[in-house]
C-alpha positions as CSV (number, residue, x, y, z in Angstrom):
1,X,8.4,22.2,0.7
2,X,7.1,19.0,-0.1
3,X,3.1,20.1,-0.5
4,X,1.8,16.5,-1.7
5,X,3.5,14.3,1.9
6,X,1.4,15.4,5.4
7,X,2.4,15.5,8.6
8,X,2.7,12.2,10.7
9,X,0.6,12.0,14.0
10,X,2.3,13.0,17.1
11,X,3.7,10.2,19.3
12,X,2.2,10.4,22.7
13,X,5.0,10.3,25.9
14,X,5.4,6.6,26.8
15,X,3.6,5.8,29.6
16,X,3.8,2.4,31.8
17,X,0.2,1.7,32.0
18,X,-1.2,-1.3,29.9
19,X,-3.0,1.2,27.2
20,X,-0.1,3.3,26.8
21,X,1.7,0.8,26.3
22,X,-0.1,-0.5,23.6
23,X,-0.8,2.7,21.6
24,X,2.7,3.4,21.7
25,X,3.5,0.0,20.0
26,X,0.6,0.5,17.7
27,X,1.9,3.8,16.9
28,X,5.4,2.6,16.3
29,X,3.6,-0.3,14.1
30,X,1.4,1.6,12.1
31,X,3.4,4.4,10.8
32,X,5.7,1.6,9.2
33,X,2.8,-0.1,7.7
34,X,0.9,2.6,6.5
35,X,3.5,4.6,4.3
36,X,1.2,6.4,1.3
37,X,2.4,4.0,-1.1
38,X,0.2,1.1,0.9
39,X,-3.4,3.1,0.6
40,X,-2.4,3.5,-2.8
41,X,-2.2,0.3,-3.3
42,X,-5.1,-0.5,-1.2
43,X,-7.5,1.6,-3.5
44,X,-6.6,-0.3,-5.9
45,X,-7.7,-3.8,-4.7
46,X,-4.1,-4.6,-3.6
47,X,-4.2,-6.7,-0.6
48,X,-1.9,-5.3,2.5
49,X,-0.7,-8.9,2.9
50,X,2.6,-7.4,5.1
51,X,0.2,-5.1,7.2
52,X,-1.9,-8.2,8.0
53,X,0.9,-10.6,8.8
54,X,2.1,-7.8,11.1
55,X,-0.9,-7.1,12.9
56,X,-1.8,-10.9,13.3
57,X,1.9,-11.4,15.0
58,X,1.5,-8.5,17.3
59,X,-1.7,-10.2,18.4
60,X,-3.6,-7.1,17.9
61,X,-6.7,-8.7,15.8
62,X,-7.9,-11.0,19.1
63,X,-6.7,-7.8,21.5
64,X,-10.4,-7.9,22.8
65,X,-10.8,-12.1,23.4
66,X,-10.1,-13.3,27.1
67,X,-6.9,-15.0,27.0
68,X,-8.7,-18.1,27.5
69,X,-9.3,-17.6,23.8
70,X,-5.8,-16.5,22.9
71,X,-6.7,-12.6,23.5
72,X,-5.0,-9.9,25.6
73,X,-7.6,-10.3,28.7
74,X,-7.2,-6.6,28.9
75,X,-10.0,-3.9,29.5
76,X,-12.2,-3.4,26.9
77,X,-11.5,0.4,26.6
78,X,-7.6,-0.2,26.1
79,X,-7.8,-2.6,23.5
80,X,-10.5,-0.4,21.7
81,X,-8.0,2.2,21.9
82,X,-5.9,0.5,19.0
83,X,-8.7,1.6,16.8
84,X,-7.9,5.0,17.4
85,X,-4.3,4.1,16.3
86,X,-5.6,2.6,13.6
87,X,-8.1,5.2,12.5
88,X,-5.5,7.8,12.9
89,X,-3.3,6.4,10.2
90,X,-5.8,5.1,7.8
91,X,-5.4,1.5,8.2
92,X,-6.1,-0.1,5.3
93,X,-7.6,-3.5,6.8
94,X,-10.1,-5.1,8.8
95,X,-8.9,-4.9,12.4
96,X,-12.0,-3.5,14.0
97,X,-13.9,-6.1,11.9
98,X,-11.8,-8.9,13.3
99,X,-11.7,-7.9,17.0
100,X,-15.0,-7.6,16.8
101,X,-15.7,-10.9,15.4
102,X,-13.0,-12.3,17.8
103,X,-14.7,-11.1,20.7
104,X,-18.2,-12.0,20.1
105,X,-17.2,-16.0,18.8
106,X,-15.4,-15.9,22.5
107,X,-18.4,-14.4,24.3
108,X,-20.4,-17.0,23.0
109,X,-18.1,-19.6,23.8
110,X,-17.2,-20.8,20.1
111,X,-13.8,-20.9,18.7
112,X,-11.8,-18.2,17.1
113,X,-10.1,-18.6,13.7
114,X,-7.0,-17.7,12.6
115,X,-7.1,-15.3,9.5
116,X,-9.1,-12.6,8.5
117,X,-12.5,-12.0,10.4
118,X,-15.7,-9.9,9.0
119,X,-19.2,-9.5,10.4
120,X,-22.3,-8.7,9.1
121,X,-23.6,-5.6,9.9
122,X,-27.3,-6.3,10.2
123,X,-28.6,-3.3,8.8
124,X,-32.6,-3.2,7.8
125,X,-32.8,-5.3,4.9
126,X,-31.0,-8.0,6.0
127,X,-32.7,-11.7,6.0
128,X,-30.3,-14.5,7.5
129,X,-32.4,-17.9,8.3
130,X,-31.5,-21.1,10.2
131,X,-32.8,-24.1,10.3
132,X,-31.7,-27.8,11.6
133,X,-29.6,-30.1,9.8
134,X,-29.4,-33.3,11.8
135,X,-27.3,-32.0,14.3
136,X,-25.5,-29.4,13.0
137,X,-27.2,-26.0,11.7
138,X,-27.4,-24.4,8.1
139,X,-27.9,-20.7,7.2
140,X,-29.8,-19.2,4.2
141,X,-30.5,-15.5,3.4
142,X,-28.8,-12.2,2.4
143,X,-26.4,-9.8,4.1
144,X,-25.8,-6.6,2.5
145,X,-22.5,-4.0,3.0
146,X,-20.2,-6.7,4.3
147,X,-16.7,-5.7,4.9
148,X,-13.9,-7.5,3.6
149,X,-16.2,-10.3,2.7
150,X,-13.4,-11.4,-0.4
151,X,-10.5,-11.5,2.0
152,X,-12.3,-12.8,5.1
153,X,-11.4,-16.5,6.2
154,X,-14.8,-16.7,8.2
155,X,-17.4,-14.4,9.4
156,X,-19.8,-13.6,12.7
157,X,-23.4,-13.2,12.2
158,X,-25.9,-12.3,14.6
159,X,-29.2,-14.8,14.5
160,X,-32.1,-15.4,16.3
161,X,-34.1,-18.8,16.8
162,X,-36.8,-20.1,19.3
163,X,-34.4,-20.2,21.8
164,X,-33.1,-16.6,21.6
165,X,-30.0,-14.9,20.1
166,X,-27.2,-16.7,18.4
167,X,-23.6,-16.0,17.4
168,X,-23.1,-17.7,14.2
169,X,-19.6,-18.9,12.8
170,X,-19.7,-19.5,8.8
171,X,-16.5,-20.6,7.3
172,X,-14.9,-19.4,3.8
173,X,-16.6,-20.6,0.7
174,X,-19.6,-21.0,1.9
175,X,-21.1,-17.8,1.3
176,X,-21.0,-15.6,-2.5
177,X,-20.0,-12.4,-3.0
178,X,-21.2,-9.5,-5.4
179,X,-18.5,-7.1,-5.1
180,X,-19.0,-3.3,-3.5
181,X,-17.3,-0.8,-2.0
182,X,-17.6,2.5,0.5
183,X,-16.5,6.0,-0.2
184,X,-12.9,5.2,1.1
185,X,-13.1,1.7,-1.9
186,X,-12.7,-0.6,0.8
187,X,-14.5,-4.5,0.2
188,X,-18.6,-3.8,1.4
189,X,-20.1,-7.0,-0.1
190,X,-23.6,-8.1,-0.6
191,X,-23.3,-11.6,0.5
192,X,-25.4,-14.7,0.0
193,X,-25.6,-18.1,1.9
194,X,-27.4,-20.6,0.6
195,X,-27.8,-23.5,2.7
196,X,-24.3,-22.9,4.4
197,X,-22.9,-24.8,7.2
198,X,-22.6,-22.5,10.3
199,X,-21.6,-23.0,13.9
200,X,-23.5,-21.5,16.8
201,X,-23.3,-20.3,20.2
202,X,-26.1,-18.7,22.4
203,X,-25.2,-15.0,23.4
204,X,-26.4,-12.2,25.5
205,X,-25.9,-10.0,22.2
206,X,-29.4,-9.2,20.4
207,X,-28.8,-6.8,17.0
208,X,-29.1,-3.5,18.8
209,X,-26.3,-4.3,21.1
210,X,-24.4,-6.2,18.4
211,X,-25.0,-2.8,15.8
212,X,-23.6,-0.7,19.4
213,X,-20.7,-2.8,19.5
214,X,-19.6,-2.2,16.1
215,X,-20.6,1.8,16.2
216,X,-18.4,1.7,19.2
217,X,-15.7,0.8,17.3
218,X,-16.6,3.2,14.6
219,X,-16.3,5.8,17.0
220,X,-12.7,5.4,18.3
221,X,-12.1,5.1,14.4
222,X,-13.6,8.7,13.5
223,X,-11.9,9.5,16.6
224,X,-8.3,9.0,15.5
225,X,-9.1,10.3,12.1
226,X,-10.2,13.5,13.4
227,X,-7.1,14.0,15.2
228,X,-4.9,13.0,12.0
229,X,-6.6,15.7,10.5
230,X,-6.0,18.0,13.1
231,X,-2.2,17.7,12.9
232,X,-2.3,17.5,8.9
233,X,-4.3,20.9,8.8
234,X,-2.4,22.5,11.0
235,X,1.3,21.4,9.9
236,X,-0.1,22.7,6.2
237,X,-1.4,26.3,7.5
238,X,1.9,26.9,9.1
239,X,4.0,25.8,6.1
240,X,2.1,26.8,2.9
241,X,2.4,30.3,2.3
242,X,-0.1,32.7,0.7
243,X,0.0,36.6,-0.4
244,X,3.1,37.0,1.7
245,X,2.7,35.0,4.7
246,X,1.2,31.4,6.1
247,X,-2.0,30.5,5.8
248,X,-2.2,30.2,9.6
249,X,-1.8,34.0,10.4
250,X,-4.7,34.3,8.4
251,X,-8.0,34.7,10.9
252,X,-10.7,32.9,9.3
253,X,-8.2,30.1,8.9
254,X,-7.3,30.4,12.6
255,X,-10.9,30.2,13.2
256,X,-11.4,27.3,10.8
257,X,-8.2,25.0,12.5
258,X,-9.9,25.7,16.2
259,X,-13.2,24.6,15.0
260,X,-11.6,21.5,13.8
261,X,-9.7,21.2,17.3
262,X,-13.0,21.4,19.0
263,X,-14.9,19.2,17.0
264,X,-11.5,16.5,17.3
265,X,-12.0,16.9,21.2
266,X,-15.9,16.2,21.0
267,X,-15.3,13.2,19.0
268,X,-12.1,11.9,21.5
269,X,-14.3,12.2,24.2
270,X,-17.2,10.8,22.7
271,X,-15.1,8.1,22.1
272,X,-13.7,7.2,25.8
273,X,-17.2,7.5,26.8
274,X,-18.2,4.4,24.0
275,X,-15.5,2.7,25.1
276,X,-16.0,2.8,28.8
277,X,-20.1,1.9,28.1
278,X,-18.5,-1.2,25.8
279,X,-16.6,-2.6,28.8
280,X,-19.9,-1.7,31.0
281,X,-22.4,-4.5,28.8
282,X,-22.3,-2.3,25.7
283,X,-24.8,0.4,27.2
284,X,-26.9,1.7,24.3
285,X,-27.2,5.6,25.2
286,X,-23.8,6.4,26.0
287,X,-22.8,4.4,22.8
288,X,-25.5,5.8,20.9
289,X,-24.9,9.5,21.9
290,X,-21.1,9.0,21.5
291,X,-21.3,7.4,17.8
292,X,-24.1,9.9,17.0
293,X,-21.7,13.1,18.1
294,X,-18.3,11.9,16.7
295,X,-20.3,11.3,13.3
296,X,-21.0,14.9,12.9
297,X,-17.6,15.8,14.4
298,X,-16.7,13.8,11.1
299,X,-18.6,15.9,8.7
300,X,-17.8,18.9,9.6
301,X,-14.2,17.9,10.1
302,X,-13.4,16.6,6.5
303,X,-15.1,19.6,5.2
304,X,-13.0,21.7,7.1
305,X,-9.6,20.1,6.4
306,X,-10.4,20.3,2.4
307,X,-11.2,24.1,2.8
308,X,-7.8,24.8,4.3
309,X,-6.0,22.7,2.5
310,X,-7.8,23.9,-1.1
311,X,-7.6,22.4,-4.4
312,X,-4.3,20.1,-3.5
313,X,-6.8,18.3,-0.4
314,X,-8.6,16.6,-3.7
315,X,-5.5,15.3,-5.1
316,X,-5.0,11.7,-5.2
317,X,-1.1,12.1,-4.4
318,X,-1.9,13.8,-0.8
319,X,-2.7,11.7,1.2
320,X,-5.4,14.0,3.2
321,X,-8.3,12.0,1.0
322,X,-7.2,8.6,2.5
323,X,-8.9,10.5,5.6
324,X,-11.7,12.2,5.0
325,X,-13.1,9.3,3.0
326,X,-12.6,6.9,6.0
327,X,-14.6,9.6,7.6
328,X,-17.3,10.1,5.6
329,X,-17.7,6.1,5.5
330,X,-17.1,5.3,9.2
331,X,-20.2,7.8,9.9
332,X,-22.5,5.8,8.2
333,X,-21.6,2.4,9.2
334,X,-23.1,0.5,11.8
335,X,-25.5,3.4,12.3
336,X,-25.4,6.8,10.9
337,X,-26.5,9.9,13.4
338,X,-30.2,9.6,12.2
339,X,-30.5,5.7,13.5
340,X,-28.7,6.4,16.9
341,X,-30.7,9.7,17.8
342,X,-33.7,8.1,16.9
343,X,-32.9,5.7,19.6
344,X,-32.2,7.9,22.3
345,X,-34.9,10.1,21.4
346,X,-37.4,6.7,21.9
347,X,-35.9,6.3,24.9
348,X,-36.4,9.3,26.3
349,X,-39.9,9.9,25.6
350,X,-40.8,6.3,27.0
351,X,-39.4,7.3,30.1
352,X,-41.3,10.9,30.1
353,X,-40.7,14.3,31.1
354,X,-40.3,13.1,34.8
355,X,-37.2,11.0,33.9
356,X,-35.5,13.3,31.6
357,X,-32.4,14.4,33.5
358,X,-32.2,10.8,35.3
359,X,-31.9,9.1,32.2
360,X,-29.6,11.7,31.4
361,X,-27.4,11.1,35.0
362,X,-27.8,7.5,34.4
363,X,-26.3,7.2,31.0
C-alpha cells in the first residue's frame, strides 16, 4: 500500500443539466491539474502557469460575468459550484478571486481583463482614498491580506465617494507589494497605492455585501474541502491496518469518520444555501449563517482527519495537509465565524423578540 498518495474525489454520475455539466468538466479538469507534484510546487512560490492557461481557456475565471461581458450567463449558484470543484482538489490559484473580480467589474459596468484578477478584501484596517484627477480618478491608501497580489494582472476594490459605492479597476504596477502568505503559503499581500490610476463604476455593492460575496465563495470552497477529506479519511481507515485489522473496524474511529460526514453535510448545505442567497442580491443572513457554520465544519474537520490519519497526516509528502491548511485559511478569510455571528446576532436583536422566528422564515 502506497500510505503517502490519498484517495481521489468521487466523480458524480453525469447529469445533463447546466451545473452538472460543468462540475463534471471541472472535475475531469482539475484532477489533471492538480497532481501532488503541482501543490508542491505551489508552496514553494512556483507559479501553476499550465493550471492557469487551462482554466483561462475553459472560460472558467469569468464563469460568473453575463455573457455580455464574455461570461457563462449562467445562474449564479452553478457557476459557484466550480468552487467546490476547486476546493475539493486544492487548487492552487486564484479562481474564486478572479470570478469574483470578473463579476463585480461587469456589475458595475466596467471592463474585464484578461489575466489574473485579485480583490481586496476590505477587512478593518483597511484605508483606500480617491480623489479627482482632471477627469480620470487616482487611488491612495493601504490594503492588507491581498491574494495573489504578485501574480494579479489587475485588481477590484470596493470604494466609497460623495456619490456612493464604487467598483474600482487598478491596473498592474500601479500598486507595491510586501510579500505574505496564509497558513496554506498562498500570495496574502499588504498592498500600497500611491497616487494610482484607477477606473470606476457606481455599484449596488457596499463592503458588507462585497465581504458576503467573497465569504460566499469561501464557503463552497470549505465545502469541497470537507468532502475531500471525507473520502481521504475514509479510503485510509479501510486500508491502513492496526493491531490486526483496519482502522475502520475500530469504534471510536467509526465514530470519528461519521462526525466528519456530518459536519461535510452541514458545510455542503450551508453552502447551496450561500449560493442560492448570492444569486438572490447576496442576502446577508443566509450568507452569514452559511459561512459562519461551514467555518466550524472546517475546524473540526481538519482536526478530525489528522487524528485518524496520525503522525503520517503531518507529513509534507501526503498530500492530506494541502487540505486542512486550505481549511484552516478559507475560515478566516472574508470573515471568520466571530464577524458573521456578530452580524446576525445585531440583526436579530434590532428586530426584537417579536421578530425572532420571522427573521428566521425570512432568511
Amino acid at each position: 500500500m502506497n500510505t503517502t498518495d490519498s484517495a481521489s474525489p468521487e466523480t458524480s454520475t453525469v447529469d445533463t443539466s447546466t451545473g452538472d455539466l460543468l462540475r463534471e468538466t471541472a472535475t475531469r479538469l482539475f484532477a489533471e491539474l492538480c497532481e501532488p507534484s503541482v501543490l508542491r510546487a505551489a508552496e514553494h512560490g512556483v507559479w501553476p502557469e499550465a493550471a492557469w492557461t487551462a482554466l483561462e481557456e475553459a472560460g472558467f475565471t469569468k464563469a460568473m460575468a453575463p455573457e455580455s461581458a464574455g461570461g457563462f450567463g449562467i445562474a449564479p449558484a452553478d457557476a459557484l459550484s466550480l468552487l467546490k470543484v476547486a476546493g475539493e482538489y486544492a487548487l492552487p490559484v486564484p479562481l474564486a478571486e478572479t470570478m469574483l473580480a470578473s463579476w463585480m467589474l461587469a456589475e458595475a459596468g466596467l471592463d474585464i481583463p484578461d489575466g489574473v484578477l485579485t480583490v481586496a478584501p476590505n477587512p478593518a484596517g483597511d484605508s483606500l482614498t480617491l480623489t479627482r484627477d482632471g477627469t480620470g480618478w487616482r487611488l491612495s491608501g493601504e490594503a492588507h491580506r491581498v491574494p495573489w497580489s504578485r501574480q494579479a494582472d489587475a485588481m477590484a476594490v470596493i470604494l466609497r465617494d460623495a456619490d456612493g459605492f464604487q467598483v474600482g479597476l487598478i491596473r498592474k504596477g500601479n500598486w507595491r507589494s510586501v510579500a505574505g502568505e496564509n497558513v496554506a503559503r498562498e500570495p496574502r499581500d499588504d498592498v500600497t497605492f500611491d497616487g494610482a490610476p484607477v477606473v470606476i463604476g457606481s455599484t449596488q455593492l457596499d463592503t458588507t455585501r462585497f465581504r458576503a460575496a467573497g465569504a460566499a465563495m469561501r464557503t463552497q470552497q470549505m465545502a469541497g474541502g470537507l468532502a475531500r477529506l471525507t473520502a481521504m479519511t475514509t479510503q485510509y481507515a479501510q486500508d491502513r491496518v492496526q493491531f490486526g485489522r483496519p482502522l475502520g473496524k475500530f469504534q471510536a474511529v467509526q465514530q470519528n469518520i461519521a462526525a466528519l460526514a456530518g459536519q461535510t453535510a452541514a458545510a455542503v448545505a450551508a453552502a447551496d444555501w450561500a449560493a442560492e442567497a448570492m444569486g438572490d442580491g447576496v442576502r446577508l443572513l443566509p450568507i452569514a449563517a452559511a459561512k459562519a457554520r461551514a467555518g466550524e465544519a472546517a475546524g473540526i474537520g481538519a482536526g478530525i482527519a489528522h487524528q485518524v490519519h496520525g503522525a503520517i497526516g503531518f507529513t509534507f509528502e501526503h498530500s492530506l495537509h494541502f487540505v486542512t491548511k486550505r481549511l484552516w485559511s478559507w475560515r478566516d478569510e472574508f470573515g471568520n465565524e466571530a464577524e458573521w455571528n456578530r452580524l446576525i446576532g445585531r440583526h436579530m436583536a434590532s428586530a426584537g423578540a417579536d421578530r425572532l422566528w420571522a427573521e428566521i422564515v425570512a432568511a
